[in-house]
C-alpha positions as a printed Julia matrix, in Angstrom:
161×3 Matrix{Float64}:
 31.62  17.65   -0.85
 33.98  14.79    0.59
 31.9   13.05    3.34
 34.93  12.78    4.73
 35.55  16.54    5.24
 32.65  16.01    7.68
 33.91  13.9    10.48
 35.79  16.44   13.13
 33.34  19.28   12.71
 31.53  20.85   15.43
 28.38  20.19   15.94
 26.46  23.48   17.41
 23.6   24.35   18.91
 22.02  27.41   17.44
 19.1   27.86   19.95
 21.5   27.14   22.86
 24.47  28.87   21.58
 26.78  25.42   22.56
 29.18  23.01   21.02
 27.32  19.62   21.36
 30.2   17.82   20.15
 32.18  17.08   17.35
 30.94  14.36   14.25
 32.85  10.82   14.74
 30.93   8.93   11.74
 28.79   9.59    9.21
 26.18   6.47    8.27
 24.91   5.8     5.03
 21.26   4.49    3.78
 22.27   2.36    1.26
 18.87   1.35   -0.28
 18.37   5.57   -0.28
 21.78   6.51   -1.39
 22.16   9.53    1.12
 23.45   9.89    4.46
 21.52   8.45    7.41
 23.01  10.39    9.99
 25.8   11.51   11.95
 27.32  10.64   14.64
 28.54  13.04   17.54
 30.91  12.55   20.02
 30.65  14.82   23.55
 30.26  14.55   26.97
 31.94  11.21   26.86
 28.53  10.18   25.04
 27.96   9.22   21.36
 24.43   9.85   20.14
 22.78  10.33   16.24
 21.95  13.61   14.42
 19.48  12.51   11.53
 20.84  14.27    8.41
 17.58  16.17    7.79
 18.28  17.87   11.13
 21.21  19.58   10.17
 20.74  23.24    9.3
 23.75  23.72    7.39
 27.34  22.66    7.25
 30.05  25.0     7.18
 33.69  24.82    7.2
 34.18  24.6    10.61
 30.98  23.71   12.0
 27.44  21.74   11.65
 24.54  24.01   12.44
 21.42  22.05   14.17
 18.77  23.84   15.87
 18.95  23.09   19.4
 19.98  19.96   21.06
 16.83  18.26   20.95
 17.29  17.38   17.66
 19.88  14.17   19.13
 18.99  10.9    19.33
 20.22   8.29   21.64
 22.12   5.26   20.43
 20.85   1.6    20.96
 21.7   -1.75   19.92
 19.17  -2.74   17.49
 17.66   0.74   16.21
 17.57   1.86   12.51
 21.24   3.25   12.72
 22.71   0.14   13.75
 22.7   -1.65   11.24
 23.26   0.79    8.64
 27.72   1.06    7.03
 29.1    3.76    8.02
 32.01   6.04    5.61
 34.83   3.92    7.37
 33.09   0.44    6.47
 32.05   1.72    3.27
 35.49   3.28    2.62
 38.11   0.61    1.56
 35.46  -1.42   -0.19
 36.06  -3.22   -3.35
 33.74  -2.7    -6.12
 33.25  -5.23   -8.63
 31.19  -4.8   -12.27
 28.48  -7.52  -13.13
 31.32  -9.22  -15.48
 33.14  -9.99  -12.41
 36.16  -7.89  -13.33
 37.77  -5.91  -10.09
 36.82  -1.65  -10.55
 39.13  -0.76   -7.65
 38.63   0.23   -4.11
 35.97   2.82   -2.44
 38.57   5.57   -1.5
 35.75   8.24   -0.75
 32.48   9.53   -1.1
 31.19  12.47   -3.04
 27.5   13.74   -1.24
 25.22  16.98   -1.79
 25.7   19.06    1.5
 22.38  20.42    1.37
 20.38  17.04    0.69
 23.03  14.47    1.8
 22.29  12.37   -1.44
 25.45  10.55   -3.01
 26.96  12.0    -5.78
 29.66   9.62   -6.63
 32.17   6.89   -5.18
 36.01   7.44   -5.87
 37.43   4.31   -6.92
 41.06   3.68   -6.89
 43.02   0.92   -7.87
 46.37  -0.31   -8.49
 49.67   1.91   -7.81
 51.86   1.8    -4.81
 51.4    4.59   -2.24
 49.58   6.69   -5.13
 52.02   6.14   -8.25
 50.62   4.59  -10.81
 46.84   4.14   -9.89
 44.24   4.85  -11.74
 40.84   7.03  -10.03
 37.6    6.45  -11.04
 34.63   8.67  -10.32
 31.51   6.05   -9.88
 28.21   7.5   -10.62
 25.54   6.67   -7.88
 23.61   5.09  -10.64
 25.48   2.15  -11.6
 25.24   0.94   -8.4
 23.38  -2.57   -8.11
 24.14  -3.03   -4.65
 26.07  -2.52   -1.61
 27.03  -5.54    0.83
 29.24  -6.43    3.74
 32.2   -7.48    1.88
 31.3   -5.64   -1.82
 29.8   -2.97   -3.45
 28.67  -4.43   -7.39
 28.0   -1.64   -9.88
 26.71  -2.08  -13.4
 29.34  -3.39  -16.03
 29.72  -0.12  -18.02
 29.93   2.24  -14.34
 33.12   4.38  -14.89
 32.37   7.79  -15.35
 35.44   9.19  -14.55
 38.73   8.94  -15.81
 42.55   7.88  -14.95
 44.02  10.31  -12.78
């Protein structure tokens, strides 16, 4: 599943029978490879939703137990400091020879566990003609930074699209 196909959803309460919200971000533990959490909009509030809390995810909704599964946002916690899908996306990934992969344009997870599957990488084209995609294994990756993400030299595992 596109992690992107999460942010929007509906977050709901299954104990309570309510709409908590609806997702805004989804964070990433980069040293883990799987998303952190999620992060949910409502009540003109933004608080966390730890990944493991999620029951399931459906097409139009996220399932959670009740809403005592949300956390409160502060400067400094565990989440802060963590990239979330629109740092990560946009990224450019370089290979250990220092030649230029392409671009993160998205994020391939497992919806049950949250692990990352793959990275899509594009690059080149203009407004889609003419680049090439690249599907990044979560393997190759050597590591994930502010600026880069740097990915073994032989990483593709995908092919021009």
């Amino acid at each position: 599943m596109d992690a992107k196909t999460i942010k929007g959803l509906a977050i709901v309460s299954i104990t309570e029978g309510a709409k908590l919200g609806r997702v805004e971000e989804v964070v990433f533990d980069p040293q883990a490879m799987r998303v952190a959490a999620v992060l949910v909009g409502g009540d003109g509030q933004t608080f966390a939703i730890p990944f493991e809390k999620l029951t399931s995810i459906g097409a139009d909704a996220i399932m959670v137990d009740s809403s005592q599964v949300t956390q409160a946002l502060s400067q400094g916690d565990t989440l802060s400091g963590l990239p979330s899908l629109r740092h990560l996306t946009g990224l450019k990934v370089v290979d250990e020879a220092g030649t230029l992969v392409g671009a993160v344009a998205g994020i391939d997870i497992d919806g049950t566990t949250g692990r990352v599957l793959t990275l899509t990488i594009h690059k080149g084209g203009v407004m889609g003609i003419g680049q090439t995609t690249t599907a990044l294994g979560v393997a190759a990756i050597r590591s994930i930074g502010a600026e880069l993400i740097t990915v073994g030299i032989d990483a593709a595992v995908g092919a021009s699209v």
